[in-house]
C-alpha positions as CSV (number, residue, x, y, z in Angstrom):
1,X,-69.3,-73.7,22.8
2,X,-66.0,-72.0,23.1
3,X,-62.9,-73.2,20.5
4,X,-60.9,-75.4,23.4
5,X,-56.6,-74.4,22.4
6,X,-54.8,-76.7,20.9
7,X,-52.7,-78.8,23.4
8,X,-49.0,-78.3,23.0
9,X,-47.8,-81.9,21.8
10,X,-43.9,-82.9,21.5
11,X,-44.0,-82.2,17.7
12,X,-45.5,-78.8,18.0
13,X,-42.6,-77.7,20.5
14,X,-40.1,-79.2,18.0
15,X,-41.8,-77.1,15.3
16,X,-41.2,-73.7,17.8
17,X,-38.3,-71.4,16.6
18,X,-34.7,-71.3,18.2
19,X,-32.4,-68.3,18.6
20,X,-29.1,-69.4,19.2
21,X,-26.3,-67.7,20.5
22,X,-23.3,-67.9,19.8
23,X,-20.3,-66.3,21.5
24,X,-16.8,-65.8,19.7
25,X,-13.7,-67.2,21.1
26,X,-10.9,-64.5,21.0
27,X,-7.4,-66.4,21.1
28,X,-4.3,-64.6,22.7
29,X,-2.6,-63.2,19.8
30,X,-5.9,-61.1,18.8
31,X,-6.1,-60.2,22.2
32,X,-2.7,-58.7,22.2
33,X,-3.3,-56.6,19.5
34,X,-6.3,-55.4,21.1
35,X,-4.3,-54.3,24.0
36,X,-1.7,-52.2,21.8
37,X,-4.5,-50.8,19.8
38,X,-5.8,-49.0,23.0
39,X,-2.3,-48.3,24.2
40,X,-1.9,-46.5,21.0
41,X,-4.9,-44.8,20.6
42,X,-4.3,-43.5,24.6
43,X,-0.9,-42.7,23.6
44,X,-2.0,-40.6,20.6
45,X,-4.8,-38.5,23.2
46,X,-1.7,-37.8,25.5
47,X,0.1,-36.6,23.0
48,X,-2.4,-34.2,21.7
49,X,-3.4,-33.3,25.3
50,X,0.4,-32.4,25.4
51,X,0.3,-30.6,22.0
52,X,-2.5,-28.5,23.0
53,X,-1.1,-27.6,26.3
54,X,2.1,-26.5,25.0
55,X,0.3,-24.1,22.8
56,X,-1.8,-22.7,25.2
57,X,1.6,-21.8,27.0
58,X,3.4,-20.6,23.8
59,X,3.8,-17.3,23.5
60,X,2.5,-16.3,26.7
61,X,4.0,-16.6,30.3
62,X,2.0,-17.0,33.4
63,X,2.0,-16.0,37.0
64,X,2.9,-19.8,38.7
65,X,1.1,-18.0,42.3
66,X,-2.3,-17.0,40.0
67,X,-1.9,-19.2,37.2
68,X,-3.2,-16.6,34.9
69,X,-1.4,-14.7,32.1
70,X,0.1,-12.1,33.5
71,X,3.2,-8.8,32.2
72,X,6.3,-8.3,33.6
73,X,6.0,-5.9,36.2
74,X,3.3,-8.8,38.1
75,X,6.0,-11.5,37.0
76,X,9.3,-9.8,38.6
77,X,7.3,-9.9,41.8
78,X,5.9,-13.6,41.8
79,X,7.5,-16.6,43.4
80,X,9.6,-16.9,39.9
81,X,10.4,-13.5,39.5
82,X,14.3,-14.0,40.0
83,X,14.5,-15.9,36.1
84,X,12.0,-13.3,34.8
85,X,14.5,-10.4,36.4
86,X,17.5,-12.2,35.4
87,X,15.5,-12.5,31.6
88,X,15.4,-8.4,32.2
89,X,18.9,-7.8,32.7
90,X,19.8,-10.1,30.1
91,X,17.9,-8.1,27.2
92,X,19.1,-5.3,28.4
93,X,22.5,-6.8,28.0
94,X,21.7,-7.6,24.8
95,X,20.9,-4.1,23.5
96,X,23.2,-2.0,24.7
97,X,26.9,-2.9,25.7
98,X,26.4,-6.3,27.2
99,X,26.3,-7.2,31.2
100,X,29.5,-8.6,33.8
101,X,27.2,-11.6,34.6
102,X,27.9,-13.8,31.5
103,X,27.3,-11.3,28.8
104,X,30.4,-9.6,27.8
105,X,29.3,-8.1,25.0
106,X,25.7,-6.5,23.2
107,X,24.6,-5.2,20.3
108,X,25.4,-1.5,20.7
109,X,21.2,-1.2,19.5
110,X,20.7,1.7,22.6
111,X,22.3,3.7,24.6
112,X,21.3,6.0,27.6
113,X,21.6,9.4,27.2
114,X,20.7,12.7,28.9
115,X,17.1,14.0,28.6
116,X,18.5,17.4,27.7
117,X,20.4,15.9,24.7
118,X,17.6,15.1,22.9
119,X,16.6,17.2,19.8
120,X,14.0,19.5,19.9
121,X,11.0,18.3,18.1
122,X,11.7,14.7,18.4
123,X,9.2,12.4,20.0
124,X,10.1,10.5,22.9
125,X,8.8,6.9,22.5
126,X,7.1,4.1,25.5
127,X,9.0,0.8,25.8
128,X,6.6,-2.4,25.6
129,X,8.2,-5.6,27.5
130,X,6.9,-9.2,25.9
131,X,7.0,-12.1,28.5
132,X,7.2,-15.6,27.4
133,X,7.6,-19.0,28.7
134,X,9.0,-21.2,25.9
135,X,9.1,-24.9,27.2
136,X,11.1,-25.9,24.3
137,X,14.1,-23.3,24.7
138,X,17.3,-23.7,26.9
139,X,16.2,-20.5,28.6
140,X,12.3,-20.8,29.2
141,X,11.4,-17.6,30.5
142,X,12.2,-15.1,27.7
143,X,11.8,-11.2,27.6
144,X,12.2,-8.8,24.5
145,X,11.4,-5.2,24.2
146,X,10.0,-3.4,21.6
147,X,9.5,0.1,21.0
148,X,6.4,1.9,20.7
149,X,6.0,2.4,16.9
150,X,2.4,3.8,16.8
151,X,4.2,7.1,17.9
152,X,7.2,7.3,15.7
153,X,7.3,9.9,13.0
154,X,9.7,8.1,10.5
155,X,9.7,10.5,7.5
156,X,10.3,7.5,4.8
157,X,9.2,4.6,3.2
158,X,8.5,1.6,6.1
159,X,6.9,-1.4,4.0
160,X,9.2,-3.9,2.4
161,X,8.4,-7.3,0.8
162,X,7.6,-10.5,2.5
163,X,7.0,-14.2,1.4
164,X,3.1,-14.8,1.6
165,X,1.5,-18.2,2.7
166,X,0.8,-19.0,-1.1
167,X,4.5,-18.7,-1.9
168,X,5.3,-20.6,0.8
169,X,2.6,-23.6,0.6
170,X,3.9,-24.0,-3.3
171,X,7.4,-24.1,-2.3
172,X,6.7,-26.9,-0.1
173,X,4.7,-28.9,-2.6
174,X,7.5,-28.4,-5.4
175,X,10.2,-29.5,-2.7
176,X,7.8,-32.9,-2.1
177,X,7.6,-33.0,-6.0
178,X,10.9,-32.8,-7.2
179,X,13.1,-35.5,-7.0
180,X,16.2,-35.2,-4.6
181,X,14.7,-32.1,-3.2
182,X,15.5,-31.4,0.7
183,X,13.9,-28.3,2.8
184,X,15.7,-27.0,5.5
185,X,15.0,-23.5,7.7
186,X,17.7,-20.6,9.1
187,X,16.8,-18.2,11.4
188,X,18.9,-15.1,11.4
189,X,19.6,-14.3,15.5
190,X,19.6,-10.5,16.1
191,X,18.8,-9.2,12.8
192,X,16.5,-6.1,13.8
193,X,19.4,-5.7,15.8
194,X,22.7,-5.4,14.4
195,X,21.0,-3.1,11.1
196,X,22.4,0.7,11.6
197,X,20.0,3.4,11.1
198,X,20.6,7.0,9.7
199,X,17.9,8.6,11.9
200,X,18.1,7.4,15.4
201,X,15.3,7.5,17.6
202,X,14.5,7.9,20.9
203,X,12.6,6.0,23.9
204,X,12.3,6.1,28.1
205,X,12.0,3.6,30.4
206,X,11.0,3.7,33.6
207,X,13.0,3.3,36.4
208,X,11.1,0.6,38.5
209,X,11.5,-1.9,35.0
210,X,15.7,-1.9,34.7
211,X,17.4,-4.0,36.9
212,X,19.8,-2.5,39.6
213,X,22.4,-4.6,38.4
214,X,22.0,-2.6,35.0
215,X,21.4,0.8,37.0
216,X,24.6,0.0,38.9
217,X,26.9,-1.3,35.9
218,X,25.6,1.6,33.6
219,X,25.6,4.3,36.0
220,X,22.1,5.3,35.3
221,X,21.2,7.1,38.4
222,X,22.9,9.8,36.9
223,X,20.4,10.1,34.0
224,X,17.4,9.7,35.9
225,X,15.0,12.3,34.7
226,X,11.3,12.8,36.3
227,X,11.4,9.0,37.0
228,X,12.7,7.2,33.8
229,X,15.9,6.9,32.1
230,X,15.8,8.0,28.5
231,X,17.7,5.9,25.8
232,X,19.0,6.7,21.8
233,X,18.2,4.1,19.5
234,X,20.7,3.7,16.7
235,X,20.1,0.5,15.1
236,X,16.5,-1.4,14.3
237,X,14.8,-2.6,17.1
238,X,11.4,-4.7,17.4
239,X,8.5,-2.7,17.0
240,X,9.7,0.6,15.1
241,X,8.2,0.8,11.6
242,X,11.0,1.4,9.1
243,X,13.1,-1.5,11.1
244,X,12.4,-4.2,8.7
245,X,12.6,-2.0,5.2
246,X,16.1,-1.0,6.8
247,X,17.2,-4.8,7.5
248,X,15.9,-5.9,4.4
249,X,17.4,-3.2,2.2
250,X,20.9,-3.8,3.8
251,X,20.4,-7.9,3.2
252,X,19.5,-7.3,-0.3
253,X,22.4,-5.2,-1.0
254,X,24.6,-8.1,1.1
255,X,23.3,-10.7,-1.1
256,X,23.6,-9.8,-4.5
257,X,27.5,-10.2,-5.2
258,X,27.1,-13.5,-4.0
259,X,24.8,-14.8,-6.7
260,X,21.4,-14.4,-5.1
261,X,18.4,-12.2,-6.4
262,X,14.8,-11.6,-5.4
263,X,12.3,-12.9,-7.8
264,X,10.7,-9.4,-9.7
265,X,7.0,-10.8,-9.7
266,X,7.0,-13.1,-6.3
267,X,7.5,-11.0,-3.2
268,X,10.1,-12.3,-1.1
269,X,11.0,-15.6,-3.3
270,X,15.0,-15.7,-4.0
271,X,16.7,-17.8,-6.4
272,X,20.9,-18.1,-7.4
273,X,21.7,-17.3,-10.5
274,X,23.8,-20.3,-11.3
275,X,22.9,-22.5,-7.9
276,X,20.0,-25.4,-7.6
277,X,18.7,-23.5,-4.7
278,X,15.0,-21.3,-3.8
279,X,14.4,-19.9,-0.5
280,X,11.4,-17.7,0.7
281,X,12.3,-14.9,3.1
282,X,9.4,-13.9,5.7
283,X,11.3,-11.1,8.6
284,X,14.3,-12.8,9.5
285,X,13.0,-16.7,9.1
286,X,14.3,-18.5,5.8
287,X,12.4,-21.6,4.1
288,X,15.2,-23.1,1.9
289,X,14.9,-25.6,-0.8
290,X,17.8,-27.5,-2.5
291,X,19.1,-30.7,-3.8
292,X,23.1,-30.3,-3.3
293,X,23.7,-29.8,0.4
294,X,26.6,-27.7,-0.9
295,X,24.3,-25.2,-2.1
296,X,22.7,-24.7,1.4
297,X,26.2,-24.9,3.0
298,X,26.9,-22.0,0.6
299,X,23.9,-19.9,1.6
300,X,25.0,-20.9,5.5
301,X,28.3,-19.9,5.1
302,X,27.3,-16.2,3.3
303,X,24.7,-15.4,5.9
304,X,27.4,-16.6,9.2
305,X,29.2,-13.6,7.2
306,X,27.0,-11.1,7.3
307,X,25.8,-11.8,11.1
């Protein structure tokens, strides 16, 4: 015979295991702080979609009718191309003589001259323009020139010394270790620009890149030659090689009665010889450590002097 089952009685089922449930009550407050959390967190991701999209801009400038990255020629012609022109004329302003529209004076860096006044043997130079849109300025869309220094012939030395990214990681890390210690920056406006230089040199630009308000104010129809207008350089300028030897050189020699002295061994480190006060140089930017305000104010005050 087959083994009948086992009925189930009312103390077998009593016997049977029981999974039980239980679902947590989550009051108000807990609640609330749930809610900020996520506010918070989204907050933060906003932020750092911001973050990122401001860097993808920096540095770069875009055509708003293509949305893609484009130079200044395709940018004078787009539906924005009246700030990127008036960006033109304004850097233009700014090296030579200044401009009547707000810009009464320059810094004297070039000057337009007569193809048949430059010296024999010397080499004629290409302009390059830089467009950039910079968000964070009072005036967004920005334009510089720099000269083609792959094809100067500059006959002396061109390097010069520079703070690395060791010098300045330690500086930071003594300014968070020492007590009282502050860190404040300086940016020296113009300083390619306002260096003299011995040996000028010379560049052309062409015709369809200066502004008529420029060609007008400058009479440089007259000088017009095979299509471009040809310009002497006589102080630095972004992008010639011996530019930033020249401007440090003349900084050095600025400095020194006033106390201040490159460190021999560290390249680009400074120090006062009586003051509480370092600061790394790297081109014109300043990373300055001290812990009297007076000392920076100092520093402040000797550099307003010099530019």
């Amino acid at each position: 015979e087959q083994p009948q089952p086992t009925p189930v009685t009312q103390q077998t089922e009593k016997q049977l295991p029981v999974t039980t449930t239980y679902s947590k009550k989550v009051g108000p407050a807990a609640q609330n702080k749930k809610k900020k959390e996520s506010r918070a967190k989204r907050k933060i991701r906003k932020n750092i979609k911001a973050i990122l999209h401001h860097a993808a801009y920096h540095g770069n400038a875009f055509n708003p009718d293509t949305k893609q990255i484009a130079q200044y020629k395709e940018l004078s012609t787009c539906s924005e191309g009246h700030f990127w022109r008036g960006a033109c004329k304004d850097e233009f302003g700014r090296l030579m003589d200044g401009h009547k529209d707000g810009m009464p004076n320059g810094t004297n860096t070039m000057k337009a001259i007569k193809f048949k006044n430059i010296p024999r043997g010397r080499v004629v130079t290409y302009l390059r323009i830089v467009s950039a849109f910079r968000p964070e300025k009072e005036k967004q869309h920005r334009i510089r020139f720099t000269a083609g220094g792959n094809l100067i012939q500059y006959p002396g030395k061109t390097s010069t010394k520079a703070a690395d990214l060791t010098t300045v990681k330690i500086m930071l890390n003594s300014t968070i270790s020492t007590k009282d210690a502050r860190f404040i920056t300086f940016d020296l406006a113009n300083f390619y620009l306002e260096t003299p230089m011995d040996r000028p040199e010379f560049m052309r630009i062409a015709v369809s890149l200066i502004p008529k308000e420029i060609m007008d104010e400058y009479n440089l129809h007259e000088m017009v030659h095979d299509g471009y207008v040809y310009f002497e350089i006589n102080k630095g300028m972004y992008g010639l090689p011996q530019a930033g030897k020249i401007a440090n050189d003349q900084l050095i020699t600025f400095l020194q009665p006033h106390g201040y002295r490159e460190c021999p061994i560290t390249p680009g480190l400074w120090k006062h010889d009586t003051r509480d006060i370092t600061f790394c140089l790297v081109v014109d930017d300043f990373g300055i450590k001290y812990t009297d305000i007076a000392d920076a104010q100092h520093l402040l005050g000797v550099l307003w002097y010099l530019h």
